[in-house]
C-alpha positions in Angstrom: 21.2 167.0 -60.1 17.5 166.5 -59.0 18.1 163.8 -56.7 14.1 163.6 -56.0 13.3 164.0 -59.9 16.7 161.2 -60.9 14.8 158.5 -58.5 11.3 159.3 -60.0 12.8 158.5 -63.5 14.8 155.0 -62.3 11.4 154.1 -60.6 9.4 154.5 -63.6 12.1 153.3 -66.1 13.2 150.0 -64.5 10.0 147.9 -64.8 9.8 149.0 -68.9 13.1 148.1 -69.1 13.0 144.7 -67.8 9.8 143.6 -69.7 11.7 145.1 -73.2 15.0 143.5 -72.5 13.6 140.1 -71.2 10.9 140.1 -74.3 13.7 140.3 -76.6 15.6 138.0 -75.1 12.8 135.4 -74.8 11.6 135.9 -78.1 15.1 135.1 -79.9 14.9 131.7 -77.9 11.0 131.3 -78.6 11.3 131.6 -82.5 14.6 129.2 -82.3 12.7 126.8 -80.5 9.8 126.4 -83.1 12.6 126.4 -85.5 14.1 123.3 -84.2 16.9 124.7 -81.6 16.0 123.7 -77.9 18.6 125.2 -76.1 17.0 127.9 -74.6 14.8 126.1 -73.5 16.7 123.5 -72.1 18.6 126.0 -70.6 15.5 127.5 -68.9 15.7 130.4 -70.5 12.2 130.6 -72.0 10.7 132.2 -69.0 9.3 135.9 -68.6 11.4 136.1 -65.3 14.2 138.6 -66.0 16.1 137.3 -63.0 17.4 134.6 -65.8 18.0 137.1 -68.3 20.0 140.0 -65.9 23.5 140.6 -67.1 25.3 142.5 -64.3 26.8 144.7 -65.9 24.4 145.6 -69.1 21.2 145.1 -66.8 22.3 146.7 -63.4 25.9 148.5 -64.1 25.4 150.5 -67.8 21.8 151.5 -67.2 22.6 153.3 -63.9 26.0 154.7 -65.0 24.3 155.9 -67.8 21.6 157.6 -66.3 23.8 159.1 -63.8 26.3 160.7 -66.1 23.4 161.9 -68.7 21.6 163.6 -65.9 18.4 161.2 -66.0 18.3 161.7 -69.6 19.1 158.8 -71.0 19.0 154.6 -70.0 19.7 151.3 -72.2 20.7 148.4 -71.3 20.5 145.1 -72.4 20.6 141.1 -71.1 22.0 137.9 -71.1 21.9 136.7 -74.5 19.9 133.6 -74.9 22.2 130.5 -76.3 21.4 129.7 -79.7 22.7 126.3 -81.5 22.5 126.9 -85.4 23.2 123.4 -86.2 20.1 122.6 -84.5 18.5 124.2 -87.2 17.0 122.6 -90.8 18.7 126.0 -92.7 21.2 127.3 -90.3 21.8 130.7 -92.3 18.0 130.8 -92.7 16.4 130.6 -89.1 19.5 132.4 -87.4 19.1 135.5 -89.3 15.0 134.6 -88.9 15.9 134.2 -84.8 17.6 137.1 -84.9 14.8 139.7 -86.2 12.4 138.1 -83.3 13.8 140.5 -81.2 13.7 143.8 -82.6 10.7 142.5 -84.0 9.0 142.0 -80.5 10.5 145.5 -79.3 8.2 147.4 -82.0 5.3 145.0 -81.2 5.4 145.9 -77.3 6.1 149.5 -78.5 3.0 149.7 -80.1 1.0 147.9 -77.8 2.7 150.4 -75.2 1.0 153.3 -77.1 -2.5 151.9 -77.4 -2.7 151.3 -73.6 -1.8 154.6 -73.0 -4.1 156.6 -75.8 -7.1 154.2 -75.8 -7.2 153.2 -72.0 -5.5 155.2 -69.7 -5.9 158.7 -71.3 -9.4 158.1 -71.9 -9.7 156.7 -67.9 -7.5 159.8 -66.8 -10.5 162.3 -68.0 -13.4 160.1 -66.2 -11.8 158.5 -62.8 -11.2 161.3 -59.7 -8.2 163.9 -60.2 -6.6 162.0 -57.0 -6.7 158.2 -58.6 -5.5 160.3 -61.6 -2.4 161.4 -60.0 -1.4 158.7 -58.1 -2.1 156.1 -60.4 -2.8 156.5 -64.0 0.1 159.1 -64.5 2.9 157.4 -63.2 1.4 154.5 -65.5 1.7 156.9 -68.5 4.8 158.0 -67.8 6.0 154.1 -67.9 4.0 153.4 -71.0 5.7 156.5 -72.8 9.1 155.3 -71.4 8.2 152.0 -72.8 7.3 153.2 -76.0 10.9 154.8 -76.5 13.1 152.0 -74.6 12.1 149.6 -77.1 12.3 151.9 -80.2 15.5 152.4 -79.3 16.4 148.9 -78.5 15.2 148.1 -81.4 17.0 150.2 -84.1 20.2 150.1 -82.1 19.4 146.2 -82.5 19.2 146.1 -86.1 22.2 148.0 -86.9 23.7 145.5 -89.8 27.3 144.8 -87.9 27.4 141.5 -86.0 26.8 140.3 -83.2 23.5 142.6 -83.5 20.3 141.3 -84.9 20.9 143.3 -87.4 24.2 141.7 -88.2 23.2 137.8 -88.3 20.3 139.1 -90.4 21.9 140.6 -92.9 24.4 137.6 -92.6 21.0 135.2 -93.6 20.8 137.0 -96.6 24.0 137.2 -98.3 25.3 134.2 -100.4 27.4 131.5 -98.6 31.2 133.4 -98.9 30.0 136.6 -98.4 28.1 135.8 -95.2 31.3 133.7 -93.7 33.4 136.6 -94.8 31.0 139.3 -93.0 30.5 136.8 -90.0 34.4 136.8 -89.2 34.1 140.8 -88.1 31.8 139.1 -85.3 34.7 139.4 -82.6 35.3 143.0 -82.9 31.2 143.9 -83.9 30.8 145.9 -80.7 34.0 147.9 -80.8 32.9 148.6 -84.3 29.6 149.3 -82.5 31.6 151.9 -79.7 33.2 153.6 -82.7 30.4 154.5 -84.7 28.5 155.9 -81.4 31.7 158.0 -80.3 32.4 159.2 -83.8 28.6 159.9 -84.2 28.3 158.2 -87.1 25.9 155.8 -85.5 23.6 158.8 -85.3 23.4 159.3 -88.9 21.7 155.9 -88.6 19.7 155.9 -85.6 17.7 158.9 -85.4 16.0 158.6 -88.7 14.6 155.4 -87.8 13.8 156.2 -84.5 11.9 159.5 -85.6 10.0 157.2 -88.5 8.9 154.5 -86.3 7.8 157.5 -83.6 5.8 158.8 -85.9 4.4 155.9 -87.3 3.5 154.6 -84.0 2.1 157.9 -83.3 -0.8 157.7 -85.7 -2.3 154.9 -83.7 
């Protein structure tokens, strides 16, 4: 392994990593709280620090265990979940599922926003500022911003897979009538070792890589 090359990558992965994971985080408890539910915010976890959002072992643990066995090729993580009280809400069903998509929802906004920055203002200030400030400075910066723009695709559409506890699940849970969504919510418990199965059995690919090649693209043409 590149040991040189490996450190380069966790230097400029870490910081787009933090802002998606704490963006998504905050955002879940940001929509909640306009929705009625306070507890976030009580909590004090409506705050852009990601010290309050790290989970040790999906923040710190995963991300470098996964990066060390995949060669540098590949990091996710994810954070603390924010606490959500659905009784707090007016339509419990409603604004869960509505708190829910906030997140991936954010994760494609800061994607995009990623790739603007880096086509309209540092591409275009790469070509007029000295090769040196170039270098230095606006590369690594690109690098981060393209890093950016695929962390949070990714944490996105992995996200919205439609199995609980995902944002996909309690979404799909929102819209499904009453005994059909407390049916579906009881596989809640065992969502991520449905999760683990569908990404060892690759079926979770099938899923994935569509999406993630679409929304590229799409965010591409901006």
């Amino acid at each position: 392994m590149d040991v040189p090359g490996v450190l380069a990558q966790v230097v400029i992965s870490v910081l787009p990593i933090l802002i998606a994971i704490t963006f998504h985080e905050v955002s879940h408890g940001f929509v909640a709280n306009k929705l009625g539910d306070p507890t976030a915010k009580l909590m004090g976890r409506l705050t852009l620090n990601p010290i309050a959002h790290i989970d040790p072992v999906g923040t710190i643990i995963m991300p470098i265990l996964l990066f060390y066995l995949s060669g540098g090729q590949f990091v996710f993580g994810y954070a603390k979940p924010v606490p959500i009280n659905p009784s707090n809400f007016r339509d419990p069903k409603r604004d869960m599922a509505i708190s829910a998509a906030a997140g991936p929802i954010t994760n494609i906004l800061l994607a995009i926003l990623s790739q603007i920055i880096l086509m309209h203002v540092i591409l275009p200030a790469s070509a007029l500022l000295p090769q040196s400030f170039s270098m230095t400075v606006l590369m690594p910066l690109a690098m981060m911003l393209k890093f950016s723009i695929g962390i949070n695709i990714v944490l996105a559409v992995i996200n919205l897979i439609p199995i609980p506890p995902l944002d996909g699940g309690r979404v799909l849970v929102g819209f499904l009538p009453h005994r059909q969504a407390v049916a579906y919510s009881k596989i809640e418990p065992y969502g991520f070792i449905i999760v683990i199965i569908l990404f060892v059995t690759k079926i979770a690919h099938i899923l994935i890589y569509p999406l993630v090649a679409l929304l590229y693209a799409l965010i591409k043409l901006l």
